[in-house]
DRENPA-3360 file (N, C-alpha, C; in nm, 2 decimals, always signed):
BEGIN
1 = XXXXXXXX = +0.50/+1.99/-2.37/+0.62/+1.92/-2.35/+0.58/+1.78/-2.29 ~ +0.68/+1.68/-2.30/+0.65/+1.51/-2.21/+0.79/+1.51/-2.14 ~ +0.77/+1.53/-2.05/+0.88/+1.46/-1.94/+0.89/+1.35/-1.92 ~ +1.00/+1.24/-1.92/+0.99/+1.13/-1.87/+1.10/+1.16/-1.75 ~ +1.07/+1.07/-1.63/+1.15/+1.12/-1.54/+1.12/+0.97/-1.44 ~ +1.26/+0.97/-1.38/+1.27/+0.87/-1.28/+1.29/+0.89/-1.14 ~ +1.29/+0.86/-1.03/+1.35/+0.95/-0.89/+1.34/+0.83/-0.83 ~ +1.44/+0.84/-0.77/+1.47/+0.73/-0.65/+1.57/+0.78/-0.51;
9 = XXXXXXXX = +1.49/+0.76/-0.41/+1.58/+0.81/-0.29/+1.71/+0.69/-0.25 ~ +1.77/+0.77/-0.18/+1.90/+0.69/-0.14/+1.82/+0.55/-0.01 ~ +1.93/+0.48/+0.01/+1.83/+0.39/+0.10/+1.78/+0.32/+0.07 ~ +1.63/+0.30/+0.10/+1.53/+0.25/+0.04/+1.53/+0.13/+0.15 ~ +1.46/-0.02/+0.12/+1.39/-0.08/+0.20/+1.56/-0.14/+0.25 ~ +1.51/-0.30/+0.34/+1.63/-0.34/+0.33/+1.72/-0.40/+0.21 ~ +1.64/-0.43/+0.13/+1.62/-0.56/+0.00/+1.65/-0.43/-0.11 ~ +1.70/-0.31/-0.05/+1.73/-0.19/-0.19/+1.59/-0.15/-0.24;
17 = XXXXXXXX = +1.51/-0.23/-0.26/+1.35/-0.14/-0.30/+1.34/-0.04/-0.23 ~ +1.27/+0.08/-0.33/+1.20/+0.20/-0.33/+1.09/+0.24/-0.33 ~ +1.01/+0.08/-0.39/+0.85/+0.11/-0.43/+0.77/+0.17/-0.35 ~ +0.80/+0.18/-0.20/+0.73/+0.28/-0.13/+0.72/+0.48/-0.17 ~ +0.83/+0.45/-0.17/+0.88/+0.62/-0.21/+0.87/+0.65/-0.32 ~ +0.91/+0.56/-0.44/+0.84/+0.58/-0.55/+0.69/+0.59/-0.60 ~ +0.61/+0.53/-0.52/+0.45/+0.53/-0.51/+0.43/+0.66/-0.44 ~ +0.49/+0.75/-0.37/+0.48/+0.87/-0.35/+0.44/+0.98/-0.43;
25 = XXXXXXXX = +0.61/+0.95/-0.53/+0.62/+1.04/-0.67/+0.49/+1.00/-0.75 ~ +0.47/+0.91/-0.78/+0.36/+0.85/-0.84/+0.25/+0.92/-0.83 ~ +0.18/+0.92/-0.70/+0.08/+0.97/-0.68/+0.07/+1.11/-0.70 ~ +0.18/+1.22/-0.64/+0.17/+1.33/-0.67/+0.16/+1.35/-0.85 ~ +0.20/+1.25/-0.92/+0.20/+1.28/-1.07/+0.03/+1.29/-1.13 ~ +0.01/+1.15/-1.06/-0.16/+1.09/-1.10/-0.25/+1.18/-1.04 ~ -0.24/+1.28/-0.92/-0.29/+1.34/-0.84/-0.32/+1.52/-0.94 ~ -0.22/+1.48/-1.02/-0.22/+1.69/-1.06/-0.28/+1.71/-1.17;
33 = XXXXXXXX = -0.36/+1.57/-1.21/-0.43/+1.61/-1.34/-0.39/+1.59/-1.49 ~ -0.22/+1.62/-1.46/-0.17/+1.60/-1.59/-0.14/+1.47/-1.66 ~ -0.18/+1.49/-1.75/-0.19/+1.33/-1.85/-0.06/+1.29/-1.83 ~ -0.07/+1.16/-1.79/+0.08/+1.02/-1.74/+0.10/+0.93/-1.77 ~ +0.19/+0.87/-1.76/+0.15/+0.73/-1.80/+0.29/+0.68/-1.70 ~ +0.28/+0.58/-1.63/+0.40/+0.55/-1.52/+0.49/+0.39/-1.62 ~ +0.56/+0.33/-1.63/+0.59/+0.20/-1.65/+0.70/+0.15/-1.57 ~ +0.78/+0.06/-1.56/+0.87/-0.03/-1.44/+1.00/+0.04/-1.45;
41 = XXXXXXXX = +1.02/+0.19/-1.50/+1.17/+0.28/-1.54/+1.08/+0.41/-1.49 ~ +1.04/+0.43/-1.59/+0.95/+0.61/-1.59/+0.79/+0.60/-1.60 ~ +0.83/+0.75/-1.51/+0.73/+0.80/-1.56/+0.68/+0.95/-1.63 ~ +0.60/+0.88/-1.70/+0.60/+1.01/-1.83/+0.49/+1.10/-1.81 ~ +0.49/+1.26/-1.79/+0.37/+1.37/-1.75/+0.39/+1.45/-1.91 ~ +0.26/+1.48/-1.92/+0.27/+1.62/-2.03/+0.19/+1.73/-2.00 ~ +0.23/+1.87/-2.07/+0.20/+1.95/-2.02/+0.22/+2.10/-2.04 ~ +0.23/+2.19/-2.02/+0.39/+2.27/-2.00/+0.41/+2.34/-1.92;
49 = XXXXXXXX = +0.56/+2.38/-1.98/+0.66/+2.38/-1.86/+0.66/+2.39/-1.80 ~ +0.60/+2.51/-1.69/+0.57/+2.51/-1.55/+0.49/+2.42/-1.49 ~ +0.38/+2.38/-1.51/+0.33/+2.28/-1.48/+0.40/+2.16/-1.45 ~ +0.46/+2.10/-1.58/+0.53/+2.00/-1.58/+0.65/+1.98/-1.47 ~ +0.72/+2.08/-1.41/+0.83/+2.06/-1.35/+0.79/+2.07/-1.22 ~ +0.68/+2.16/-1.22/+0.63/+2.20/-1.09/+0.57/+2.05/-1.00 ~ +0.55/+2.01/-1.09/+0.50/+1.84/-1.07/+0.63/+1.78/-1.04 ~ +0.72/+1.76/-1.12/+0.83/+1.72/-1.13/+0.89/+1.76/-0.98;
57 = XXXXXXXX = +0.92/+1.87/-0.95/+0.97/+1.94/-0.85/+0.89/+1.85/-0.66 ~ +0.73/+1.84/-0.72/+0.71/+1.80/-0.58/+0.72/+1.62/-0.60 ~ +0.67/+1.56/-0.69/+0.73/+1.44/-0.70/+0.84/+1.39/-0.62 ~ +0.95/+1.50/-0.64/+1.09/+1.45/-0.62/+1.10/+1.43/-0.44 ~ +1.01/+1.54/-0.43/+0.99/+1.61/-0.28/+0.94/+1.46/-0.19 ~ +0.84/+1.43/-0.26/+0.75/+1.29/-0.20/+0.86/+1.23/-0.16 ~ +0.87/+1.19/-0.29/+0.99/+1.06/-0.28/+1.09/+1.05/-0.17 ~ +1.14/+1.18/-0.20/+1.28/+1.19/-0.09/+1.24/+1.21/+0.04;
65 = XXXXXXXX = +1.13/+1.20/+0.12/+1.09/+1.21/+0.23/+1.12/+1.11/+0.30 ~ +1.17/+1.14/+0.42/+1.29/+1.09/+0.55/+1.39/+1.02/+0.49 ~ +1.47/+1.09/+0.36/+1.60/+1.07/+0.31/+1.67/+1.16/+0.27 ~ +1.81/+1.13/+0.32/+1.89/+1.22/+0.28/+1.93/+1.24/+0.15 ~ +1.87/+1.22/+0.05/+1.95/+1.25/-0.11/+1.85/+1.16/-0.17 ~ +1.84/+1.23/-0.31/+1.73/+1.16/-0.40/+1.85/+1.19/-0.54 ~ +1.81/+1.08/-0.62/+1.84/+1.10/-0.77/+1.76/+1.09/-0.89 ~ +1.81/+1.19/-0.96/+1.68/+1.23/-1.02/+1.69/+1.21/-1.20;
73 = XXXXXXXX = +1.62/+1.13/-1.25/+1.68/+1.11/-1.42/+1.55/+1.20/-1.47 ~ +1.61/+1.28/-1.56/+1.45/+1.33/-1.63/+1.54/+1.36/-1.78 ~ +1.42/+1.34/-1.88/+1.41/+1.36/-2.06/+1.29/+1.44/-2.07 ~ +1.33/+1.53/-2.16/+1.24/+1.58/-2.17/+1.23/+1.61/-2.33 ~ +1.08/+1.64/-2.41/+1.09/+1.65/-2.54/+1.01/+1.78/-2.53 ~ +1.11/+1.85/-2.57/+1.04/+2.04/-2.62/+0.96/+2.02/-2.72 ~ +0.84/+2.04/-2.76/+0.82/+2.08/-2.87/+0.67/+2.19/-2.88 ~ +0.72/+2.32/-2.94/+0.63/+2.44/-2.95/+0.55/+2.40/-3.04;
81 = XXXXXXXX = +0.45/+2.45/-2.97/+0.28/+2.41/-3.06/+0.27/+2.28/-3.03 ~ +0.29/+2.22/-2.97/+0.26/+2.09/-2.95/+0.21/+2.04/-2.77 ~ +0.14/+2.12/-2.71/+0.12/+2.14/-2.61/+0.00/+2.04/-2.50 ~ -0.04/+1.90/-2.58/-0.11/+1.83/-2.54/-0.18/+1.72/-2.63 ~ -0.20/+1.64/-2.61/-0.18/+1.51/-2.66/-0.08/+1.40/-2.73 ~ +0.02/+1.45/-2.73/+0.18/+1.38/-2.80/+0.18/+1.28/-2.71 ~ +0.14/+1.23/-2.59/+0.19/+1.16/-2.48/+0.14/+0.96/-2.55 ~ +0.02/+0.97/-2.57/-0.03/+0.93/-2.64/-0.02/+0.89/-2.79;
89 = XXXXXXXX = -0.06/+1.03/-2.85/-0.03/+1.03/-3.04/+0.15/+0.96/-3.09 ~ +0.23/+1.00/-3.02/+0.39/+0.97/-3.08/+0.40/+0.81/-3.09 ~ +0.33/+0.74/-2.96/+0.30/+0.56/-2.97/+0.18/+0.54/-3.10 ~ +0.11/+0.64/-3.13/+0.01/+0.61/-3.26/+0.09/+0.58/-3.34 ~ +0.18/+0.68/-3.38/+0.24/+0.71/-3.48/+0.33/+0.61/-3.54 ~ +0.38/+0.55/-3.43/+0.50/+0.47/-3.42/+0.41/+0.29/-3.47 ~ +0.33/+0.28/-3.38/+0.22/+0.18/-3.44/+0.17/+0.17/-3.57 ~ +0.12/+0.31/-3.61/+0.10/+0.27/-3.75/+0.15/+0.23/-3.82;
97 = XXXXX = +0.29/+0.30/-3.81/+0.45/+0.23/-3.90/+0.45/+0.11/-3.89 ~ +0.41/+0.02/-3.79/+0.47/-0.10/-3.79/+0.34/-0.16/-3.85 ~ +0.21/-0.08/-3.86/+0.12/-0.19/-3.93/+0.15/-0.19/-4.05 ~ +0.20/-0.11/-4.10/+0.24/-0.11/-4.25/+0.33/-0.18/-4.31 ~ +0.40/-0.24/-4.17/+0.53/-0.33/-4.29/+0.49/-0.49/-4.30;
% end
């Protein structure tokens, strides 16, 4: 499965940034091994399920540390038998298409 997922604690700096707290989640993501990929919205882990949420789960934890409330966006794409490399291959896929036209 690919999770994409966002988390942002309430608060944040004075200026409303998070990038501290969100570099939290971050690291716990980059830290567990599982293939990621972060960009300026989400960030995407693959994996499964347990793994993936379990990640998901302490991410969220990072982030919301010395805050009261965190909000949490997550997508997620099921797909059985498909248990590792899609995170990557589905942007192949989608590239090829476009070299073709």
């Amino acid at each position: 499965m690919i999770v994409a997922f966002s988390v942002s604690p309430s608060g944040g700096d004075p200026d409303g940034g998070v990038s501290e707290a969100v570099s939290r989640a971050v690291k716990v993501v980059r830290e567990s091994g599982l293939p990621n990929s972060t960009s300026s919205m989400f960030t995407e882990i693959e994996g499964d399920w347990d793994s993936v949420m379990a990640v998901v789960k302490q991410a969220v934890e990072a982030a919301g540390e010395g805050s009261p409330r965190v909000g949490l966006v997550l997508k997620a794409d099921i797909r059985p038998g498909f248990d590792s490399g899609q995170l990557t291959a589905k942007v192949d896929r989608i590239e090829a298409h476009l070299r073709e036209d």
